[in-house]
DRENROMAR-624479 format. One record per residue (C-alpha): x negated, y negated, z; residue in one letter. Coordinates in steps of 0.1 Angstrom, whole numbers, plus 5000, padded with zeros to 4 digits. Example, Ala and Ser with C-alpha at 12.3 -4.5 7.8 and 13.67 -1.06 7.14 Angstrom:
487750455078A
486350115071S
//
This chain:
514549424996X
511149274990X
507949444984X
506449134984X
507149025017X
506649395032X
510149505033X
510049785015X
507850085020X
505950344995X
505150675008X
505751055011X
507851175042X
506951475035X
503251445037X
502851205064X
501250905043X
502750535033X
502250185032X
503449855023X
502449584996X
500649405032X
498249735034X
496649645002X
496849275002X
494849285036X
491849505015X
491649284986X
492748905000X
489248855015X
487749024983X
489248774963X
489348484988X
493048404985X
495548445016X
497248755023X
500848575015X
499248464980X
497648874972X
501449004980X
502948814956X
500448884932X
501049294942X
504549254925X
506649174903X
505849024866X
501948934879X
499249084852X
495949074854X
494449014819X
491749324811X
489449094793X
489748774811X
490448894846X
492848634854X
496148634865X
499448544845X
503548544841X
503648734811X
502449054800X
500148994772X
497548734781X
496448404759X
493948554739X
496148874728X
494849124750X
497549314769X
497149254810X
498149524837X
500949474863X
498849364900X
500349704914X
499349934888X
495749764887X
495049734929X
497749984943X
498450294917X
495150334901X
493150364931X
496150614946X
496150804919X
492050874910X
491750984947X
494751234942X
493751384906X
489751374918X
490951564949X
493451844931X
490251834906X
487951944928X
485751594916X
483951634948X
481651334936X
484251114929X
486751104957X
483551144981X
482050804967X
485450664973X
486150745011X
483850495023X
485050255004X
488450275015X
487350385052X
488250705053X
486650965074X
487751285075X
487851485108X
485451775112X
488152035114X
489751915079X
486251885057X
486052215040X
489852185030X
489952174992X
493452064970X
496852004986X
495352035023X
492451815018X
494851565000X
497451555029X
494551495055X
492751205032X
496151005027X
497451045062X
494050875073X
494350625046X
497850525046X
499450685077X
503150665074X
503450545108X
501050245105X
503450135078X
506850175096X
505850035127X
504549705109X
507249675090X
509649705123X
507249475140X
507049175114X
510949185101X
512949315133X
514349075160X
512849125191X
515449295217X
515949025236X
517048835203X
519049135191X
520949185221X
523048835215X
524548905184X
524949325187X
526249315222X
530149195213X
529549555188X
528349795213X
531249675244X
534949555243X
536649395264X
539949585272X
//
């Protein structure tokens, strides 16, 4: 399993949301003009981004001293998690300044949903779950066709 190649998915089954390391390297590559391939492995594993200097290294602490943040705590968690506690806040003015950032609109029927409800309706349109499974079974399945030459001698016998 690699996160950084989009193996691996982050999410709650129960509520309907998710996404892969791709989902968030496709938001900030252009923002940062590297490619998608080069934001992913920056999204993971020992890649900090120094708070002072605001560039990337191996190791946690950067040259001058200062401590850096891991790439998924920085770009992924943070902005995951000050949508959820502005939302169960009731910080109307902060999670409504970040919707259109993110491109989230919420559906007419949902917008007077406060907490847990309004929360379950912002990250399904976010990070729907099923956007995230179906590109991972798109980019790292083998096509049937492909498939159906090495499973077939599994599924049939010869007797």
């Amino acid at each position: 399993m690699y996160p950084e190649r989009g193996t691996v998915g982050f999410g709650s089954g129960l509520h309907g949301w998710g996404f892969t390391i791709q989902k968030f390297a496709n938001m900030y590559a252009s923002k940062f003009g590297v490619t998608r391939a080069k934001m992913m492995k920056r999204l993971w594993g020992d890649n900090f981004l120094g708070n002072d200097t605001k560039k990337w290294s191996h190791q946690s602490t950067a040259k001058a001293g200062q401590k850096g943040d891991r790439g998924f705590c920085v770009f992924v968690l943070t902005p995951i998690e000050t949508l959820f506690r502005s939302i169960m806040d009731g910080k109307k003015e902060i999670y409504e300044a970040m919707l259109p950032k993110l491109g989230i609109t919420i559906p007419k029927e949902s917008r007077e949903e406060v907490g847990k409800p309004l929360l379950k309706v912002v990250m399904q349109e976010w990070l729907p779950a099923a956007h995230a499974l179906l590109q991972m079974v798109c980019n790292h399945l083998p096509s049937p066709a492909v498939a159906q030459r090495y499973r077939v001698e599994n599924l049939y016998s010869v007797s």
